[in-house]
N, C-alpha and C positions, 0 to 999 in steps of 0.2 A: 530543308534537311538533306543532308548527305553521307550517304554510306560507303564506308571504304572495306572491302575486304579483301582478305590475304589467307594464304596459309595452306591453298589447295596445290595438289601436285599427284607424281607417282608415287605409288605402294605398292608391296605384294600382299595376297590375301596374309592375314594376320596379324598386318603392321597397324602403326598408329599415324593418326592425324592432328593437328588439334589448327581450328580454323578460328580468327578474328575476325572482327568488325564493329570498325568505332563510326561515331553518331555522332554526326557535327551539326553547328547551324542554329535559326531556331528553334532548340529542342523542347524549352521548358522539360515538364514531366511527360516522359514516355512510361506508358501503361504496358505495353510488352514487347519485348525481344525475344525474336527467334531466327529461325532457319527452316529454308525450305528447297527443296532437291526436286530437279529435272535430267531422269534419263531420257535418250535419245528417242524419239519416239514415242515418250508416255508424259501423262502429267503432269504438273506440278503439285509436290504432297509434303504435306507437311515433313517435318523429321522431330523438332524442340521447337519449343516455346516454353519462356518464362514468365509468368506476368507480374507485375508490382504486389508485393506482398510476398511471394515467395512459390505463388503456386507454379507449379512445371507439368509439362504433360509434354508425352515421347510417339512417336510412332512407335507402335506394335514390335516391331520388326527391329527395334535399335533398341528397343530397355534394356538395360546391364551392361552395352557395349560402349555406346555413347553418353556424356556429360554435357547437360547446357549450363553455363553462367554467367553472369552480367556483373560490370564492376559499374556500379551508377556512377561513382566519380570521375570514372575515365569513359562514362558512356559507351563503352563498350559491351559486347558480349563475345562469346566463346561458345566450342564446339568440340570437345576433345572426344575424338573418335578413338577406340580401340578396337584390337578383334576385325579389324573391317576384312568385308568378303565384296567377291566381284559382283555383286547386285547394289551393292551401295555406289558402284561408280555413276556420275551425272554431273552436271551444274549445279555447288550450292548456292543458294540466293538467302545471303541476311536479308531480317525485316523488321522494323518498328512498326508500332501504331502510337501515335504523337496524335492528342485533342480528337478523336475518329478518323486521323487518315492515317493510310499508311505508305509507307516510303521503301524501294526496294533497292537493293544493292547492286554491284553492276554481274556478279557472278561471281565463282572461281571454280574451274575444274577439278575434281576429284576422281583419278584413275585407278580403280583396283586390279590390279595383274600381274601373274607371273610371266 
């Protein structure tokens, strides 16, 4: 399985974002897609996750600003960031979980700053 994502860059606080990443390979059914963010010096924490069926859960810190969704057809999911503020700047990392593994993406930058 292979993940491709795209979509990260500079913003000022307030701006929007909106990040892809499509699912290649043997995928069969993947059970959830999400996204997961590394600032400089701190862990890796969740952000989204959508799991099959429809359920979603957010980091705390992102409900109402951020959108996760997933097109099963195009194996893809999404990331539409609004509203972002400079704590949201890090590395996001898309993820599956395909059959109990899961598969990570290669990164994209995400800058917030004026």
């Amino acid at each position: 399985v292979q993940l491709q994502a795209s979509g990260g860059g500079l913003v000022q606080p307030g701006g929007s974002l909106r990040l892809s990443c499509a699912a290649s390979g043997s995928i069969g059914s993947i059970n959830v897609m999400g996204w997961y963010r590394q600032a400089l010096g701190k862990q890796r924490e969740m952000v989204a996750a959508v799991i099959n069926g429809g359920n979603i859960n957010y980091k705390d810190s992102v409900k109402g600003r951020f959108t996760i969704s997933r097109d099963n057809g195009k194996n893809t999911v999404y990331l539409q960031m609004n509203s972002l503020k400079p704590e949201d700047t890090a590395v996001y990392y898309c993820t599956v979980l395909v059959r109990g593994t899961s598969y990570w993406g290669q990164g994209t930058q995400v800058t917030v700053s004026s």
